[in-house]
C-alpha positions as MATLAB code, in Angstrom:
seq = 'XXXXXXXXXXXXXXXXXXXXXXXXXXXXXXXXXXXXXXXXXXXXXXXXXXXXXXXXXXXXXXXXXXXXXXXXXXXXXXXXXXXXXXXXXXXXXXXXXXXXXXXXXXXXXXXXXXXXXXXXXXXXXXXXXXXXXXXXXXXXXXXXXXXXXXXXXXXXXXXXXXXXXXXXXXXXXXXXXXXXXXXXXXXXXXXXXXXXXXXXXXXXXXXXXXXXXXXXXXXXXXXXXXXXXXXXXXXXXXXXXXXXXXXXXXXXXXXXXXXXXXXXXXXXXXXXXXXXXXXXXXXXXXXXXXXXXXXXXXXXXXXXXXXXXXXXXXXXXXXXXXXXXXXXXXXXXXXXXXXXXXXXXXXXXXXXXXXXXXXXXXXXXXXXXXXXXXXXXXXXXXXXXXXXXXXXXXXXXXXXXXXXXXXXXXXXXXXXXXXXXXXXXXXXXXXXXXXXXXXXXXXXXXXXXXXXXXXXXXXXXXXXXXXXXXXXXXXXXXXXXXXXXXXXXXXXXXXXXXXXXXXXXXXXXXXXXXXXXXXXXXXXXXXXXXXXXXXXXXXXXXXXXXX';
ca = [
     -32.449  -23.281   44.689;
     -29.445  -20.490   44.560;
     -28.718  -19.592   40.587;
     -25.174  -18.883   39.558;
     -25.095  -16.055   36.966;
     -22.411  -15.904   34.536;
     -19.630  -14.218   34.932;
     -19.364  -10.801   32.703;
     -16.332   -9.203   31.083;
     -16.211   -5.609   30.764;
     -17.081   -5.828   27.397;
     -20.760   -7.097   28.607;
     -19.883  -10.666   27.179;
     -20.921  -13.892   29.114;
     -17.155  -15.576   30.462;
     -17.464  -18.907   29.553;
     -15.294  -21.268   31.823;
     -12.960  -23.877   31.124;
     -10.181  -26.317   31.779;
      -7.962  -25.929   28.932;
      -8.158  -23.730   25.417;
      -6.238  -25.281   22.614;
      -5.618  -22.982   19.488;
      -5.777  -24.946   15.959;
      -7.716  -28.377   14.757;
      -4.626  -29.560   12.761;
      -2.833  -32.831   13.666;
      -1.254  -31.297   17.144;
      -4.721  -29.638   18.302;
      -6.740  -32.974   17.650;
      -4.210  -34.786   19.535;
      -4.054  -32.153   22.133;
      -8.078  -32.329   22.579;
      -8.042  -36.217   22.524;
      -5.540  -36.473   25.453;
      -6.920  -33.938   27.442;
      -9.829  -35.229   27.663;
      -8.998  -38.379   28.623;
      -7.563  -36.732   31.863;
     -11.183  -35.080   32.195;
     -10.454  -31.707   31.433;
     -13.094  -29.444   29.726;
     -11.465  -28.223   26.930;
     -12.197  -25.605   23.796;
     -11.004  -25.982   20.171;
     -10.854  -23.038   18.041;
     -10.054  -23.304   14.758;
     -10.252  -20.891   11.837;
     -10.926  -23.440    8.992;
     -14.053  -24.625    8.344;
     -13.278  -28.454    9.084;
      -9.890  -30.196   10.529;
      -6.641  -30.808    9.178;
      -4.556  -27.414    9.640;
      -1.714  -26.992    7.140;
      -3.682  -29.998    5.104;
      -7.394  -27.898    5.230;
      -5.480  -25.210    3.172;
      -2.911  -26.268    1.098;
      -5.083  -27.559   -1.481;
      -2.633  -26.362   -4.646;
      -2.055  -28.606   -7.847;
       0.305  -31.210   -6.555;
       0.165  -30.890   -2.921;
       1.581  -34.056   -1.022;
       4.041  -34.496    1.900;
       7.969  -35.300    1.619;
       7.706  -37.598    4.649;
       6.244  -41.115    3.520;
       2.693  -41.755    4.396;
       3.162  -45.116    7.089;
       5.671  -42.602    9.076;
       3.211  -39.097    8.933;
       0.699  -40.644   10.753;
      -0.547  -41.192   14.266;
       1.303  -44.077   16.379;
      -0.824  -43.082   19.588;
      -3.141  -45.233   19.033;
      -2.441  -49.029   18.078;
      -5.679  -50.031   16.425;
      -5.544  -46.904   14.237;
      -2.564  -47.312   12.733;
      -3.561  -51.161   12.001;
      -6.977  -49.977   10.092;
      -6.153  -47.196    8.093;
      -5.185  -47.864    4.522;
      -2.506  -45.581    2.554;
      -2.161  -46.150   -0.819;
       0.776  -44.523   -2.070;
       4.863  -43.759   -0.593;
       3.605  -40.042   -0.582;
       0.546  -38.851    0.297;
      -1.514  -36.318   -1.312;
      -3.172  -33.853    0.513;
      -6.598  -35.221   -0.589;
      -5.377  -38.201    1.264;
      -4.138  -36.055    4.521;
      -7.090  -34.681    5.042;
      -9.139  -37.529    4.431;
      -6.876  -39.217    7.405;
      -7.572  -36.184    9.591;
     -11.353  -36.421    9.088;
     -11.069  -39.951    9.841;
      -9.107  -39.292   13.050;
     -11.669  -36.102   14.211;
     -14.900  -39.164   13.385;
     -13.338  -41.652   14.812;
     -12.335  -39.643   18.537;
     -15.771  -37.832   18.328;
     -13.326  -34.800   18.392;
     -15.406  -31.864   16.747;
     -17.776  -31.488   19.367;
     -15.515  -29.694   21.250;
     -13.693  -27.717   18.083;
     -15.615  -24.413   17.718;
     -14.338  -23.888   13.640;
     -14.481  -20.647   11.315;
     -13.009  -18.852   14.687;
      -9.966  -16.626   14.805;
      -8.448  -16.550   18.419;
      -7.904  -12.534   19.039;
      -5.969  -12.749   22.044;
      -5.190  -14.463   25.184;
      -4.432  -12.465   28.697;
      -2.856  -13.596   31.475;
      -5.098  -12.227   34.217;
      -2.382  -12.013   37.271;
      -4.915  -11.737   40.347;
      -7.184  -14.806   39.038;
      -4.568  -17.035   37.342;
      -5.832  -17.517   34.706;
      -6.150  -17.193   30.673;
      -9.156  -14.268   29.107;
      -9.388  -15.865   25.586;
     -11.319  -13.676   23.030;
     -12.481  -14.294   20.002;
     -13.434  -12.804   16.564;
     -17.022  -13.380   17.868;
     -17.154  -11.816   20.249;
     -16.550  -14.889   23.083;
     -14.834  -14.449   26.331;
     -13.511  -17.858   27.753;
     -11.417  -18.018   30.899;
      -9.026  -20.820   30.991;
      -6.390  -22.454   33.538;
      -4.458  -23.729   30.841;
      -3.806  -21.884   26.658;
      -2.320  -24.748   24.389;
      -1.257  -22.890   21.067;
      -1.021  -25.918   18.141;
      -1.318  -23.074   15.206;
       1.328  -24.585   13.263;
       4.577  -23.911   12.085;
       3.867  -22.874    8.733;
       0.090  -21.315    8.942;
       0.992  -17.209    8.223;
       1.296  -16.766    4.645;
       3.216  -14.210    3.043;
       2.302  -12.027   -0.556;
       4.784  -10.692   -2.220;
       6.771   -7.632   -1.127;
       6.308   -5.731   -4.195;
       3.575   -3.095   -4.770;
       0.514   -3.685   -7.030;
      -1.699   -6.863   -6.267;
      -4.937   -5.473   -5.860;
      -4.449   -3.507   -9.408;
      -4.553   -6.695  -11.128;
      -7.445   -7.286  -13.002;
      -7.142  -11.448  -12.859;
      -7.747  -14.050  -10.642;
      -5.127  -14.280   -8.051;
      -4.093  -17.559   -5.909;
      -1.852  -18.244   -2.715;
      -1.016  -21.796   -3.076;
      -1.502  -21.619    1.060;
      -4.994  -20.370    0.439;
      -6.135  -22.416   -2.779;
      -9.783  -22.503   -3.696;
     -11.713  -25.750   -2.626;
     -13.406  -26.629   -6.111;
      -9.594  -26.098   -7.994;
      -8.405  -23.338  -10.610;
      -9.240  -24.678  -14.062;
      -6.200  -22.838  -16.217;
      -6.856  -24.197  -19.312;
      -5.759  -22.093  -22.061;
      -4.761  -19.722  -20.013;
      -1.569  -17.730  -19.466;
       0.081  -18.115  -16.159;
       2.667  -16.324  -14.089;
       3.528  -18.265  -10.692;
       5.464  -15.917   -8.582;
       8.382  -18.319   -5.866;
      10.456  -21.922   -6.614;
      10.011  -23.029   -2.627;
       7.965  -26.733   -1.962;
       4.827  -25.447   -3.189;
       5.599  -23.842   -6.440;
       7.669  -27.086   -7.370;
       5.104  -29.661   -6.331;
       2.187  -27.548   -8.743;
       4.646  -25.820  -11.347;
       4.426  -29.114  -13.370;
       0.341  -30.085  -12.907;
      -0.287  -26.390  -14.170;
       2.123  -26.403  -16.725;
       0.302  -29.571  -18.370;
      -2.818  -27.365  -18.007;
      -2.032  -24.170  -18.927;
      -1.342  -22.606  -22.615;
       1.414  -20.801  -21.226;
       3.334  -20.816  -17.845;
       5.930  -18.326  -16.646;
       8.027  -19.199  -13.326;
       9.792  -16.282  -11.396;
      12.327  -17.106   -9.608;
      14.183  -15.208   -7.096;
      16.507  -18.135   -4.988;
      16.468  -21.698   -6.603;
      16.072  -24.336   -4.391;
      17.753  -28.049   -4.053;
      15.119  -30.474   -5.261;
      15.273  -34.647   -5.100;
      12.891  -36.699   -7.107;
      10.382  -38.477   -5.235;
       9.628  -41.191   -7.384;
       6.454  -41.516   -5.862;
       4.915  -44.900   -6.451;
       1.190  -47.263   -5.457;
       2.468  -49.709   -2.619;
       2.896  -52.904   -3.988;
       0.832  -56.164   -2.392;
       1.894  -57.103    1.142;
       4.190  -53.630    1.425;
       1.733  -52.068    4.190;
       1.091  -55.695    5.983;
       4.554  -55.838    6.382;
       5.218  -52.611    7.669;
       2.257  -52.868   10.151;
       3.809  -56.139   11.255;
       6.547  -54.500   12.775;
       5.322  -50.624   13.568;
       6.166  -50.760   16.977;
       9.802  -51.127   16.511;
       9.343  -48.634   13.902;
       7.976  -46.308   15.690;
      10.273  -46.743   18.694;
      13.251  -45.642   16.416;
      11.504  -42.784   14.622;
      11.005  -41.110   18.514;
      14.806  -41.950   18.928;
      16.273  -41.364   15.540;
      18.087  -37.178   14.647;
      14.941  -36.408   12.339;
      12.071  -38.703   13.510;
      12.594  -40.573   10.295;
      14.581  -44.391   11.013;
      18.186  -43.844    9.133;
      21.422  -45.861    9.731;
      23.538  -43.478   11.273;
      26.959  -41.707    8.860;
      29.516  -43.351    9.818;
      32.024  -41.386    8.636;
      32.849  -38.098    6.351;
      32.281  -37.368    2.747;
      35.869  -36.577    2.325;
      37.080  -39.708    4.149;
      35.205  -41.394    1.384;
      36.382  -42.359   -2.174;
      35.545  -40.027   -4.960;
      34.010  -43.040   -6.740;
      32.033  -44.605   -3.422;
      30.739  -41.104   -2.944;
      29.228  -40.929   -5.989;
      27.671  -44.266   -6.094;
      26.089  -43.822   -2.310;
      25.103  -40.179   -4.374;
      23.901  -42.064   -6.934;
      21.493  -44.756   -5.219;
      19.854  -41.870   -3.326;
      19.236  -40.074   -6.417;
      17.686  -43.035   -8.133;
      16.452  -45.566   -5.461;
      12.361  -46.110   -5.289;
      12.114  -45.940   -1.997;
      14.255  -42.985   -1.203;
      13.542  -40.159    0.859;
      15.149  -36.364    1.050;
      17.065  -37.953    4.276;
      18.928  -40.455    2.061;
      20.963  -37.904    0.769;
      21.911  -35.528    3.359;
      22.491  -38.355    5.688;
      24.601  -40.116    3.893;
      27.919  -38.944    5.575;
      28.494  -37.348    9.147;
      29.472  -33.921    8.108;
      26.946  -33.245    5.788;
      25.844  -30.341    7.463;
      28.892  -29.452    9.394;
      31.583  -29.370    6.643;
      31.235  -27.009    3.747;
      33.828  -28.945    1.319;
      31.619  -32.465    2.443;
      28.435  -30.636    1.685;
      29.900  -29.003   -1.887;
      30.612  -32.793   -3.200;
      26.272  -33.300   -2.242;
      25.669  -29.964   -3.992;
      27.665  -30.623   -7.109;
      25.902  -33.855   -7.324;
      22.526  -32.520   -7.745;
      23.857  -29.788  -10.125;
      25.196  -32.118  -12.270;
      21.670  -33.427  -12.515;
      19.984  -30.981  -13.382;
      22.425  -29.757  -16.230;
      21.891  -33.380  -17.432;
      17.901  -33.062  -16.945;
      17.541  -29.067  -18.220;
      18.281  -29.099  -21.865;
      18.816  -25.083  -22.380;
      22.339  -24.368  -20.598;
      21.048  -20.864  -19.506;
      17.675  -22.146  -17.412;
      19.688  -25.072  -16.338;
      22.456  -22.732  -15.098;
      19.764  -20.656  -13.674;
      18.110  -23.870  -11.396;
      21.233  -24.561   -9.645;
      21.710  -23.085   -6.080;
      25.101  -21.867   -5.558;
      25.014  -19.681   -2.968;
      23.754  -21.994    0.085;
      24.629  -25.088    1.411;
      22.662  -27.886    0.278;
      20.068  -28.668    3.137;
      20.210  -25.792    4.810;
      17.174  -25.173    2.998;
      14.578  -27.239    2.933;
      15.256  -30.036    0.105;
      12.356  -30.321   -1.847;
      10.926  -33.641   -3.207;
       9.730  -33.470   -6.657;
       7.673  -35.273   -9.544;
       9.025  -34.099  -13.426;
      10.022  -30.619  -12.166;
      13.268  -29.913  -13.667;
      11.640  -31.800  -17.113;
       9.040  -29.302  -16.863;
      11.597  -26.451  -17.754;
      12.049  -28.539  -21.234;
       8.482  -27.634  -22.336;
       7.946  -25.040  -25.142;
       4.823  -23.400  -22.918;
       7.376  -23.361  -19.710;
       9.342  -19.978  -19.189;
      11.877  -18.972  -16.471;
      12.737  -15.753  -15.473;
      15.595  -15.163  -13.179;
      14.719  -12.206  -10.562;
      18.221  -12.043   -9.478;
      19.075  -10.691  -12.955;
      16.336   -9.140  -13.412;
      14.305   -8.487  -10.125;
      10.615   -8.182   -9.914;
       9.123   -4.355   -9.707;
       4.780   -4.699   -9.589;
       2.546   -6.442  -10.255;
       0.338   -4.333  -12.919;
      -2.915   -4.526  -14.330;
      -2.419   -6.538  -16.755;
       0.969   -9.030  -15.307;
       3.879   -8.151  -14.015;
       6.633   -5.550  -14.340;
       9.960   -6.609  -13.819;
      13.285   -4.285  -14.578;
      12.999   -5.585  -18.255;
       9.659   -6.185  -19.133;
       6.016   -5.774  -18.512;
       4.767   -9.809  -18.882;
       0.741  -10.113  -19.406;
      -1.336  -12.494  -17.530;
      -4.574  -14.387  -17.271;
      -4.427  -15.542  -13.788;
      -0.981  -15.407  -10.924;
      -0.579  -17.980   -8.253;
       1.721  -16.519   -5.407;
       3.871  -19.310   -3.633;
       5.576  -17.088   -1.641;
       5.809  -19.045    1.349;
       4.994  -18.439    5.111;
       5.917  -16.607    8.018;
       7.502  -19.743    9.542;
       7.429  -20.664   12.966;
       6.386  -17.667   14.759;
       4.279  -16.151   12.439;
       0.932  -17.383   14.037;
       1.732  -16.199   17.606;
       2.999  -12.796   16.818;
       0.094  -11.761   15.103;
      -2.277  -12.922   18.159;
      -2.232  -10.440   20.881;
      -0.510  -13.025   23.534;
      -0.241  -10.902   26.858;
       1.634  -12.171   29.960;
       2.666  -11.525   33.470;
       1.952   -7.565   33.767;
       0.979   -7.253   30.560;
       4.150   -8.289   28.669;
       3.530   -9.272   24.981;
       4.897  -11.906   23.322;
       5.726   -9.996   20.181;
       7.516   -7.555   22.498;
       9.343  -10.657   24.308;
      10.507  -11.969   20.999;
      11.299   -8.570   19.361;
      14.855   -9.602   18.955;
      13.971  -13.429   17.889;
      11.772  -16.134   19.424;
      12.866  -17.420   23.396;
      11.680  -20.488   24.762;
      12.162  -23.171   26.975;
      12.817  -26.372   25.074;
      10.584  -24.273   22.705;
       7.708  -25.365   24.663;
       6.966  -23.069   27.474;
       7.941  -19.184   27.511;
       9.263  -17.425   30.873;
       6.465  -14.929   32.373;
       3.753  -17.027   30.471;
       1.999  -19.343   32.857;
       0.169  -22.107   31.918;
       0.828  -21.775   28.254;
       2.273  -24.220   26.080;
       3.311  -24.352   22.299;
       3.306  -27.796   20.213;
       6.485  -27.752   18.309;
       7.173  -24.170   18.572;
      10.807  -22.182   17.843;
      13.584  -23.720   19.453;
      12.002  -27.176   18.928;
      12.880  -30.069   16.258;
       9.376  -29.571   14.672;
      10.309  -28.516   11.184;
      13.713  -30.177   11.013;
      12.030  -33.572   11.732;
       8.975  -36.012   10.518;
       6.153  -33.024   12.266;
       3.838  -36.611   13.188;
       6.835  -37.509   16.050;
       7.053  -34.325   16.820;
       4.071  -33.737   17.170;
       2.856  -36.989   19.510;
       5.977  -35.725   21.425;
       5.109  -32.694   22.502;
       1.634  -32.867   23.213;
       2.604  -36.117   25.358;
       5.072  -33.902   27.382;
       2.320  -31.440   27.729;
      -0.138  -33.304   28.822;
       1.787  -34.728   31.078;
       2.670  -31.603   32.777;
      -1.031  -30.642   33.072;
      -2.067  -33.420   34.500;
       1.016  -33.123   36.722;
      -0.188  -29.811   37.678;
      -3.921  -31.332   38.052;
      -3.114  -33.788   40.506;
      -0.601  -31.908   42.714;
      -3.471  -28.910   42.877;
      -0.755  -26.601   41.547;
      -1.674  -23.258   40.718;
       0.830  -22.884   37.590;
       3.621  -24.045   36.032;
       5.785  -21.578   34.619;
       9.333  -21.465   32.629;
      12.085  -19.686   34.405;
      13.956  -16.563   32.885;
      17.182  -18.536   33.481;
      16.317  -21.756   31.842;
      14.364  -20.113   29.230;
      18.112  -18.351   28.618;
      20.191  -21.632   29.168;
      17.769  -22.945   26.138;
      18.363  -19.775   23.866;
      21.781  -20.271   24.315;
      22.197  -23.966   23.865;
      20.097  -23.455   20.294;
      22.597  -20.992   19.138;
      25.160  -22.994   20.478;
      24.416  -25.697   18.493;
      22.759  -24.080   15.411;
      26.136  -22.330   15.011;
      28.171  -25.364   14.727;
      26.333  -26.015   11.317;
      26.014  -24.706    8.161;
      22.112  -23.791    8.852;
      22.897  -19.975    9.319;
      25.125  -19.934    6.505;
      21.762  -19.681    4.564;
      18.903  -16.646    3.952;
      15.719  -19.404    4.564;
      12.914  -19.205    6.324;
      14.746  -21.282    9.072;
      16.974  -17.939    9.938;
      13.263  -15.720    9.674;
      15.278  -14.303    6.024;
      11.667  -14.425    4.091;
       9.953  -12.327    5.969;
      11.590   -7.929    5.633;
      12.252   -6.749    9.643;
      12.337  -10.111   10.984;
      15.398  -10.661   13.412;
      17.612  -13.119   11.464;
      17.780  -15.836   13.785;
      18.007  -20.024   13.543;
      14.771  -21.146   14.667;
      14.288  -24.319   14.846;
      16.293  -27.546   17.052;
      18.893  -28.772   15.489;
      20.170  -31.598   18.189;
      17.750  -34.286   17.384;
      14.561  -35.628   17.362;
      15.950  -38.189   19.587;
      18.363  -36.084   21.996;
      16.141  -33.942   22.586;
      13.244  -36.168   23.674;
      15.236  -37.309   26.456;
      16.398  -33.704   27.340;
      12.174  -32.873   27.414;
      12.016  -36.427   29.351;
      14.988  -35.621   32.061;
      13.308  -32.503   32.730;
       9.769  -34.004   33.944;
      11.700  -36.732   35.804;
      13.304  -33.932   37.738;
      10.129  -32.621   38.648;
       9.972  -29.679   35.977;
      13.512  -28.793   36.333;
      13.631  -25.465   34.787;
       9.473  -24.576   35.499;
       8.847  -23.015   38.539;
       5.586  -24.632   40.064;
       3.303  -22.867   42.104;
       0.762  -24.122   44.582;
];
């Protein structure tokens, strides 16, 4: 009997074969791995964590939870899973997540094929063999037909970009990167350095801890209260009664969250109607971030319409701040509301009304280092026990720029996207065979509820695998010109709103030398599902398919 020995890479590594390498164990790689192998593809999960659950493995900060409610960030694949699994609350914490991801990876048998505490190096497209060299951090060498990257939207964080972090002699903590047991700050004094999601979900859980608590603050953001409540009896039989329709007009629907459409402007409206549709989604139980911004059709279109929004929520947090000067301080005035990410909050305005609660305003008086004992800003020198950073991600592309992604002839991704990410339906990328990104740039994915999003794309992509699969096709590969004709169209549209009108991490503003450019998809959750659906129907239109 004739032995096959492995292949070896130059490196003297054993090549380990496969159909299909998916990058990330969070909600889009479990998926990815579950439907993949239902097709019969061998497939390998990587995953740097130490257990499932992506974004919800890490962010373990005081406070975490999602802004989408729980029965809509979930899994609708699956018919009986949606029926058994309990939520208890209209916002989950991330406890909770991850305790539904765990369930998810149990009850698929999905971590037998999830290799974890792995970083993914690089992946080369090898033009003679057609195929994907993976390496790894240990050393591994995989060849694969197909490289699914599902390493999140938000997974690259960011430290400050002042000098002076590793001179401090205190504990440090990235809200991305929070320790597993907690941070026990009792007594101590604390300086929590950003006012994005994070910072205002655990600013008031650490200021109830802490002796003393000092926020700085460089760009307020818009916050809504979440009035986050236990579902009453009956509330989740109900819903699961009627989930399919649900679910059908969450995939249809602009932001994968079921809204009655605008129908019509702010300033067609009343003065006193405006208010009082401002004023119910301000106050109502059950609302969500959506409520407000989709409350009229030019929301995000108009900038007089989207003042009247803005004014609103400033006038509520003067009423909420007592001192004029932090309150004053709080309110965004230089950005359209929503074209930052609205934040949904529990008691954090009313936090600023503590006596152990301190704000400083960077913009007056910007930040200079972090020192050995605090940090330095052009006024003072303020002295700390412990810092927590919340200073956000490199959104979007950040996790595929800092792998070494090589294409046709050797052509790097980073290089590709040196002037700003290009995609096709931000899915596939032009001289990148066989390689697909779940809810990449140029996508919905961060504009929308990321569960439809999600389910979406790794449907589509699946799909087009298994397309490939059973036409024995070689590859299936963007084309420069529709990769173009989709760069273009998400300017196009981008443009028309407000969105770039704002320095967020949506326009790549957070993060010094990144090309300023609107990332995401702002058509639609449901527009765009049918422009991804059109496309297979036409047999890839747009891919070129080789075989």
């Amino acid at each position: 009997m004739t032995q096959t020995l492995p292949e070896i890479s130059p490196t003297g590594a054993a090549v380990r074969t496969v159909d299909a390498v998916v990058i990330g164990a969070g909600f889009s790689g479990m998926y990815m791995l579950h439907r993949l192998r239902q097709q019969g593809l061998t497939v390998q999960v990587f995953e740097l964590a130490d257990g499932v659950g992506g974004t919800w493995h890490w962010n373990r900060y005081p406070g975490a939870r999602c802004d989408v409610r729980s029965m809509e960030y979930s899994y609708s694949f699956d018919p009986d899973l949606e029926q058994e699994w309990q939520w208890s609350e209209k916002y989950p914490t991330q406890p909770e997540i991850l305790r539904y991801a765990n369930h998810v990876a149990d009850r698929y048998d999905l971590r037998r094929d999830i290799q974890f505490e792995t970083r993914v190096e690089s992946t080369v497209w090898d033009d003679e063999a057609e195929r994907w060299t993976v390496r790894t951090d240990r050393g591994e060498v995989l060849s694969a037909k197909f490289v699914v990257h599902a390493s999140g939207c938000l997974s690259i964080y960011k430290t400050p970009e002042i000098p002076g972090l590793e001179s401090f002699s205190g504990p440090w903590y990235h809200t991305a990167r929070w320790p597993r047991e907690g941070v026990d700050f009792s007594g101590q004094r604390v300086g929590i350095i950003g006012t994005g999601s994070s910072a205002i979900q655990s600013i008031p859980v650490i200021a109830a801890q802490a002796a003393d608590l000092t926020v700085f603050q460089r760009t307020p953001n818009f916050a809504v209260p979440a009035h986050n409540h236990e579902f009453p009896p009956g509330y989740q039989e109900e819903m699961k009664a009627h989930y399919p329709e649900f679910r059908q007009d969450a995939r249809t629907s602009m932001l994968g969250i079921p809204h009655p459409p605008a129908e019509k402007g702010a300033l067609e409206d009343d003065p006193e109607a405006r208010r009082r549709r401002y004023e119910k989604a301000w106050h109502d139980k059950d609302n969500t971030l959506v409520d407000l911004m989709a409350a009229y059709t030019d929301m995000l279109t108009d900038k007089e319409a989207n003042d009247t929004a803005a004014e609103f929520v400033r006038e509520r947090i003067r009423e909420i701040v007592k001192d004029p000067e932090t309150a004053e301080a709080l309110c965004p005035k230089d950005y359209p509301i929503g074209t930052k990410r609205i934040c949904v909050h529990t008691d954090y305005y009313e936090t600023y009304n503590r006596d152990n609660v301190h704000l400083v305003d960077l913009r007056k008086t910007p930040l200079v280092e972090i020192t050995r004992d605090g940090v330095r800003t052009t006024e003072q020198e303020f002295r700390f026990d412990a810092l927590v950073l919340a200073t956000g991600f490199d959104a979007q592309t950040g996790a595929l720029t800092s792998m070494d992604i090589r294409g046709r002839a050797g052509l790097q991704l980073k290089e590709h996207w040196d002037e700003g990410p290009r995609s096709y339906l931000g899915i596939a990328v032009a001289n990148f065979p066989n390689m697909f990104i779940i809810t990449g740039p140029q996508s919905p994915s961060v504009l929308s509820n990321m569960m439809v999003s999600i389910e979406q794309h790794v449907e589509w992509v699946s799909d087009a695998i298994q397309y490939v699969q059973e036409h024995d096709l070689r590859t299936i590969e963007a084309t420069p010109e529709a990769e173009e004709s989709w760069v273009e169209h998400n300017a196009e549209v981008g443009n028309s709103t407000l969105f770039p009108t704002a320095n967020s991490w949506y326009m790549g503003s957070n993060v010094e030398g990144k090309p300023r450019v609107f990332m995401p998809y702002i058509g639609g959750v449901g527009p765009y599902r049918e422009r991804c659906d059109e496309v297979a129907a036409k047999d890839y239109e747009g891919f070129v398919l080789a075989g």
